[in-house]
N, C-alpha and C positions, 0 to 999 in steps of 0.2 A: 522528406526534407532533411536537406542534414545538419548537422551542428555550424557549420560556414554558413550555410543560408539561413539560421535562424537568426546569427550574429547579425547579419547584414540586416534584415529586417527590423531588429532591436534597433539596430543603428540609426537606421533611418526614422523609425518611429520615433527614437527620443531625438533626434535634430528637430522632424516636423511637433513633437508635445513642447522644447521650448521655443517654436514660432507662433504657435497658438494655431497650428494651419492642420491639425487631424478631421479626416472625416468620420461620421458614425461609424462606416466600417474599421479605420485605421483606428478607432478610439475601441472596440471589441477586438479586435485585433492585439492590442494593447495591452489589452486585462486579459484576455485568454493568454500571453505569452508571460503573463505577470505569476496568473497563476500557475501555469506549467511551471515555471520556475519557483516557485514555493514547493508545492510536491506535485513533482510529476507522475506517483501511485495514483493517485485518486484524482489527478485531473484526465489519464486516461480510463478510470472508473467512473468517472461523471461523462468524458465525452464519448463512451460506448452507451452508455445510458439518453444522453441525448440523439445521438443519431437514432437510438431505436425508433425514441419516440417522434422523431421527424419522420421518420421511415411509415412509421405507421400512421401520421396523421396525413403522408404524402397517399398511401394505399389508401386509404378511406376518402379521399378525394377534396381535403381539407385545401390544397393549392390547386387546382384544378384539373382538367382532365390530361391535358400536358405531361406534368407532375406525375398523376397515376402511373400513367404509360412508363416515361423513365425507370421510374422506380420499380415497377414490374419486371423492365427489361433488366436492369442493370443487379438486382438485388433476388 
């Protein structure tokens, strides 16, 4: 993603946070772009951290067998 298309998403997130109109995603959405912009070191240290651990609870079959498969293939 580049630097224009994070603007743009900024953008439109804080239009939709002062209509009162974000959804759960667009509200995570939000704080993750929040915190990437505080430091972006350790928010790409916490989100290699978390995908591992999606990664691994997708292999163990924690989302279901779907899930497994994907992950299997893709990773």
């Amino acid at each position: 993603m580049t630097e224009i298309e994070r603007e743009e998403i900024r953008k439109e997130l804080q239009r939709k946070l002062a209509s009162g109109n974000l959804s759960l995603l667009e509200q995570a959405i939000a704080r993750s772009e929040a915190m990437r912009a505080l430091n972006p070191g350790l928010y790409d240290q916490a989100a290699a951290v978390v995908s591992a651990r999606v990664r691994s609870a997708a292999t163990a079959g924690a989302f279901g067998a779907e899930a497994k498969k994907h992950v299997e293939r893709t990773h």
